[in-house]
N, C-alpha and C positions, 0 to 999 in steps of 0.2 A: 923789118916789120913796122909798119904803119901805127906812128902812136896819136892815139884817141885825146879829144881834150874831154874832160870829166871834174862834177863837181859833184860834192858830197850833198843827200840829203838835207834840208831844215827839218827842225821838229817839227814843227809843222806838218810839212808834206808825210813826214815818217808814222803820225798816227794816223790821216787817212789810208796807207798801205796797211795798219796793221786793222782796222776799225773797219774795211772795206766786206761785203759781202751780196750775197743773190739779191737782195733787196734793197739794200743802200751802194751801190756799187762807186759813189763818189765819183759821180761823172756830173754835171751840168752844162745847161745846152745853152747856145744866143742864137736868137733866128732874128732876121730879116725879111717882111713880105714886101716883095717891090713892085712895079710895075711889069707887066707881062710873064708868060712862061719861060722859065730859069732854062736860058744856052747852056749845056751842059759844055759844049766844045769851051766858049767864053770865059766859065766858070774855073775851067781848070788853068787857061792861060793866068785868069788873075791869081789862082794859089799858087802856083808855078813862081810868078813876081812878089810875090806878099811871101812866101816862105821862103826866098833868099834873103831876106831884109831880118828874119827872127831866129836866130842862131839857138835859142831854147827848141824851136820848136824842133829842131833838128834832132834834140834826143831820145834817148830810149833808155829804159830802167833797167838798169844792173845790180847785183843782190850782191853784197860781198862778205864776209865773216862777221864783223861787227854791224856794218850800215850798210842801205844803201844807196849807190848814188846814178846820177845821170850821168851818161857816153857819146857825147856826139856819133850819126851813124850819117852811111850813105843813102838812106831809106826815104823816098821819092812820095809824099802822098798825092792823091788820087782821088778827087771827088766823084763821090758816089750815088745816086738813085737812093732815095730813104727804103730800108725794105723791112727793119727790125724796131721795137718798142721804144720811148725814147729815152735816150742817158742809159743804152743796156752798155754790156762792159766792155771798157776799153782795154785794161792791162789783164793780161796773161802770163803768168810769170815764166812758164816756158814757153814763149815765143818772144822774137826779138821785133818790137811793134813801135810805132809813133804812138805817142801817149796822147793823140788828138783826130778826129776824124771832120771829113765839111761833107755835109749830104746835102741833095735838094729835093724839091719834091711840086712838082707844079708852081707857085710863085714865090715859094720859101727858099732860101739857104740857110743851112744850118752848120755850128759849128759846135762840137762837143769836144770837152776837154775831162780828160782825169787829171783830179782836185789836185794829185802829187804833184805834177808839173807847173800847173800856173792856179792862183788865184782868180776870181771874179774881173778885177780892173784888170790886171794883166791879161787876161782873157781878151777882154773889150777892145783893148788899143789893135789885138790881128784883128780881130771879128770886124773894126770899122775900117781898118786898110785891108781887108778881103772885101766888103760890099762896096766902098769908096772904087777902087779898082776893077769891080765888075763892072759899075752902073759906067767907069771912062771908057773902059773897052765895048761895052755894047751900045749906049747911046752918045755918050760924048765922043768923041771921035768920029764916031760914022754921020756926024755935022759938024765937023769942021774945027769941034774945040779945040781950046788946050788940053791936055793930060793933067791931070792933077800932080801936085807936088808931091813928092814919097815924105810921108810925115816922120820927124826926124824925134823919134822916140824912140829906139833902139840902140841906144849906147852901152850899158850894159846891163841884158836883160838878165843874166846868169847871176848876178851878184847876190850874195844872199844877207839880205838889209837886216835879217835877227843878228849876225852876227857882230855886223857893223856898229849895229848903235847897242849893243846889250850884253858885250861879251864882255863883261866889268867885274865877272867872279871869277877870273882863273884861278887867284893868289888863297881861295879857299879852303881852310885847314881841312886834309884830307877825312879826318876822322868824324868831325861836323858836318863835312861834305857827306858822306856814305851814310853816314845817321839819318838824315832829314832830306835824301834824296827824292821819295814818291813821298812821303808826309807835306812837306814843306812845298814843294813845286807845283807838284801834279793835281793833288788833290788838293791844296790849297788855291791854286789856279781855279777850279771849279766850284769850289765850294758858295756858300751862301754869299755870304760876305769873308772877301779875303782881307787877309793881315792889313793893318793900317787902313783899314776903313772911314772911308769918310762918315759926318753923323747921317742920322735918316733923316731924310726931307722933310720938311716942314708940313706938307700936302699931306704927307704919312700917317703925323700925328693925330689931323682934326678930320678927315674925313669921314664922313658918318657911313661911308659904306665901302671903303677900302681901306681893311686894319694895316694897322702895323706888324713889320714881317717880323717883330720880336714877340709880338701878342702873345703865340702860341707859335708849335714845332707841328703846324697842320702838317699832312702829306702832300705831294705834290699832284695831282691831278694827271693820270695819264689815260691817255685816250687808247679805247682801246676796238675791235670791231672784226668785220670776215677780211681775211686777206683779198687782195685779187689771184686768180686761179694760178697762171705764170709767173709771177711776182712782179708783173709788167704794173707803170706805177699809172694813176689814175692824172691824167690833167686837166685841167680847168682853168682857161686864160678868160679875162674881160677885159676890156677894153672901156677907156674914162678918158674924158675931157680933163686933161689933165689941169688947166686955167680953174674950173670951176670947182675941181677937186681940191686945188691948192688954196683957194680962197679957203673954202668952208677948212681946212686946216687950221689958217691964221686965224680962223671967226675963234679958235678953242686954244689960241697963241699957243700951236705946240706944231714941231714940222711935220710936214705930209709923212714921213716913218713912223712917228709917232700918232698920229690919229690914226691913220691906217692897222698899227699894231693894237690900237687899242680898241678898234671895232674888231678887230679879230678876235680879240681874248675875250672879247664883250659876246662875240657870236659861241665860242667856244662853251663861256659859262651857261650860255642859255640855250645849249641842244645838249648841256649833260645830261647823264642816263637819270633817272627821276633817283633808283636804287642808289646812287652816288653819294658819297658821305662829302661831306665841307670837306673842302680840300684848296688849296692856291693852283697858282697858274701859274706855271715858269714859261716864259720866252725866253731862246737865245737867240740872239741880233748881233753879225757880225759888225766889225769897226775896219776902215781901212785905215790901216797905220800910214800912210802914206801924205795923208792929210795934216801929220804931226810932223813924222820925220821924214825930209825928202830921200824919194828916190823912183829911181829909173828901171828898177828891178821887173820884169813881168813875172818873176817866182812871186810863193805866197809872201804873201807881206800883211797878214792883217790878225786880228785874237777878236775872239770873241764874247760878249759880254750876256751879261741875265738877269731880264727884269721879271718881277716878279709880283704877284698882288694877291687878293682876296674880296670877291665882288659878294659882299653880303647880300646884296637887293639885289636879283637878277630882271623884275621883272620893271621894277623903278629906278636903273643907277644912276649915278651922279657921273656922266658922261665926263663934264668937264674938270671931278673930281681925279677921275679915272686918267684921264689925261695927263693933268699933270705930277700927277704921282709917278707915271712912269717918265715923261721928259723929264722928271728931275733926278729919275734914278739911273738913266741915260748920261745925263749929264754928268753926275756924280763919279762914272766911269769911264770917263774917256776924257778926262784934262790929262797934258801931257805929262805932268810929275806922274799924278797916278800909276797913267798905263806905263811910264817907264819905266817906276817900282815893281808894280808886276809882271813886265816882260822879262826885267833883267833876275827874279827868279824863275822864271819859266823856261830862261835858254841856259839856266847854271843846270839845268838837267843832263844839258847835252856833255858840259865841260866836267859832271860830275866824274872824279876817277873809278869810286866805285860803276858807276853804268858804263863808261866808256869799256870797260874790260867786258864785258858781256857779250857773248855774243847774240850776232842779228835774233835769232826763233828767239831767243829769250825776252831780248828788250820786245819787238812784238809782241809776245804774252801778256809784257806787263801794258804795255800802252791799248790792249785790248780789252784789259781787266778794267782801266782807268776810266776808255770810253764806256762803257757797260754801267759802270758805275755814275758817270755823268749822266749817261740816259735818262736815269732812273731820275733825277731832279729835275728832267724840262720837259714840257706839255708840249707846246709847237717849236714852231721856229721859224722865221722870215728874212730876206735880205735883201737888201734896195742897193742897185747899182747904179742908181740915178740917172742921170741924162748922156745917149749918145750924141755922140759929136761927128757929123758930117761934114765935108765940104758945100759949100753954098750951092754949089750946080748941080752935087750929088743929091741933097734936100729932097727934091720934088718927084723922084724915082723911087724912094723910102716911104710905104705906107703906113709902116707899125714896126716897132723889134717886140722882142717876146725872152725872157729869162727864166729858166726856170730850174732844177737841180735834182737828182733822184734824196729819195726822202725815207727813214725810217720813222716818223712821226709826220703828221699834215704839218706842211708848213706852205709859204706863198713868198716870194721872191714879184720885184718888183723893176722896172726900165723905162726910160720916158724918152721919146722923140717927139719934136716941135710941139702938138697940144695933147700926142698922144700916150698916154699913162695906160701899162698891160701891168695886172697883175695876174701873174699863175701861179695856181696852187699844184700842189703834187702830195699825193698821200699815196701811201699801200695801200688803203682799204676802199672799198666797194663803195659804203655809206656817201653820201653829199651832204650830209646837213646842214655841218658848220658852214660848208662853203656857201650853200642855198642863205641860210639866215645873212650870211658875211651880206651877200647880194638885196638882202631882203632891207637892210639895216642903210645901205647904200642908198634905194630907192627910195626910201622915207624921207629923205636928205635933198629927195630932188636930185642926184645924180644919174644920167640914165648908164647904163651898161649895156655891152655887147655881152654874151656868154658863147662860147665854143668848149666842147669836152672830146675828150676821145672814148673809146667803146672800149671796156674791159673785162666783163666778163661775157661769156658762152653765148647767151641769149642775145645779147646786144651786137655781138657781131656777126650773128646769124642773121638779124632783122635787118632790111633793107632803107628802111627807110625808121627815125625816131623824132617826133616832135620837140621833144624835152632834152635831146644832143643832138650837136653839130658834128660831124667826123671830123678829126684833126687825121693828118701826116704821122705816119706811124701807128695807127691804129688798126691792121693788118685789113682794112680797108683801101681798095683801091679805085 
């Protein structure tokens, strides 16, 4: 009998399987618009070469008593015609499936991943040796070029980087360990401010209209509105000069993630419902660990972090108060002692004796109960995967990429090619406002924007024609 290579779950990937559902199904997509209609024959040659080169991408999920993990399989994908909503679900637990699909759809290629299998950067490195490799086989080569070089990022993708640099609790007295399991890890992971907190920013103290998050125990602001009918999620991409967006960043010395996050929470406080009591604004903003501690990994490799504020003056605020209150509370969480301290209780989860005995439905429950409960503290949520990287002669066939991820709260996800910066938002709900204002707050700024949405409820995609949206790929418009 043929024996499978397999590797076990990260925590990580283990709470998107158990947090996973009709609505947040933990899939996120990268697209590509290039020059001309997408060779579908082409397309598949280049994943054909780009999927012997990712030996992750080869597996498929297996559920075992306690955990569970990835199996290498024989399983061939197949790019497909876009025909369903976008980031609908990849993992089936009874069927044996690749945990990633590439669709196209008139000048788009798309590649959607579930969140178990790889991270955002892990994502990017196939996603740009999939487009790299189409644009050699359709235009480069049929003039004469060179082939591009096969980018030598695939050493070892399977490795699982939590364990590597954070497995430093095994020698953990059992009965401390079993005590302070979900207290200590889990919900301290999430919480406001975790153990060994750094002090609060200096910005925090004096700003006349962003208190301090010790002031008071306000509630957290969640948003709330009609679902969409399918649970198919709502998107909305723009497109920005990314040169002239990065300046006006540095004009408020804080980075484009952070000005960006902070028009958003700016847009959010000022379409609350009017009935709305004072309440804060949590963001959570992923961090790529990767950035700290190297590695080669395409599994998840990142944690995520949560700023948080209170804009008293909605109609007058202190923009560049706003700003730096949250770059410094960014800051404050992502130096490398920090995040080490808190990773390294975050992966004694895993080593915990007490949990390791448990089996799989149970640890699920709890890490379902954990997510539920995190919910409940954050407003939106945004993630910047920053700048793709092409080859030089690949360049000029690359119009735009587009990032975006299925969403149980609005949130916006961000990617930038040569001057071009897409942010997409993705929310459940029907409503646009925030997004509208996000746009409106941009324009004031002298930034111009492109807007494209897709059609999500009944009426809208009955109607033929709409002023006020663009049809997007996936929006069961054809």
């Amino acid at each position: 009998m043929e024996r499978r290579n397999w590797v076990r779950l990260d925590n990580a990937s283990n709470i998107f399987l158990a947090a996973k559902n009709d609505v947040d199904t933990k899939v996120f997509r990268l697209s590509a618009e290039l020059e001309g209609t997408i060779n579908p024959r082409i397309l598949q040659r280049a994943l054909d070469a780009v999927y012997k080169q990712y030996a992750l991408y080869r597996s498929v999920l297996r559920r075992g008593l306690f955990w569970y993990y990835l199996e290498e399989s024989n399983l061939r994908p197949v790019a497909r015609p876009e025909t369903k909503p976008p980031c609908a679900p990849i993992y089936h637990f009874d069927k044996k499936e690749l945990l990633f699909r590439v669709l196209y759809h008139n000048d788009r290629i798309h590649l959607e991943v579930f969140h178990a299998l790889s991270d955002g950067t892990g994502a990017q490195w196939f996603f740009e040796d999939l487009i790299s490799k189409y644009v050699a086989l359709m235009y480069l080569d049929a003039h004469g070029e060179e082939n591009q070089k096969e980018q030598a990022r695939v050493a070892d993708q399977r490795e699982d980087s939590f364990a590597k640099y954070f497995r430093k609790s095994r020698q953990k007295n059992f009965k401390k360990a079993a005590l302070s399991a979900l207290e200590k890890i889990y919900l301290e992971r999430e919480s406001d401010m975790p153990a060994n907190k750094p002090p609060l920013p200096s910005a925090m103290m004096d700003a006349p209209d962003v208190r301090n998050q010790e002031d008071d125990q306000k509630a957290i602001y969640r948003i709330k509105g009609q679902k969409t009918p399918d649970n198919r999620m709502r998107v909305i991409e723009l497109n920005l000069p990314l040169y002239q967006t990065l300046k006006l960043a540095k004009s408020f010395n804080v980075s484009l993630t952070v000005y960006l996050t902070a028009l958003y929470l700016l847009a959010v406080e000022q379409t609350k419902d009017k009935e709305a009591k004072p309440s804060a604004i949590a963001v959570s903003v992923p961090v790529n660990l990767r950035q700290y501690f190297p590695s080669s990994s395409a599994r998840n490799f990142f944690t995520t972090v949560k700023l948080k504020t209170v804009i008293e003056n909605k109609e007058r605020p202190d923009f560049q108060k706003l700003c730096t209150t949250l770059s410094e509370q960014l800051k404050a969480q992502t130096g490398p002692e920090y995040l080490e301290e808190r990773l390294n209780r975050f992966i004694s989860f895993e080593l915990n004796p007490f949990i390791r005995i448990q089996p799989r439905p149970l640890k699920d429950f709890i890490l379902k109960m954990i997510n539920k409960v995190h919910n409940r503290k954050v407003t939106v949520a945004m993630s910047n995967l920053g700048r793709v990287e092409f080859p030089e002669q690949v360049r000029p066939y690359v119009r735009s990429v587009y990032f975006h991820t299925s969403a149980i709260r609005p949130q916006f996800c961000m990617i930038s090619h040569e001057n071009s910066l897409t942010v997409s938002f993705t929310t459940p709900f029907v409503d646009t406002n925030i997004q509208k204002r996000f746009v409106e707050l941009l324009s004031q700024e002298q930034i111009p924007v492109t807007v494209t949405a897709n059609k999500v409820t009944k009426e809208e995609l009955e109607e033929k024609t709409d002023e006020s949206m663009s049809s997007l790929p996936g929006d069961g418009k054809r």
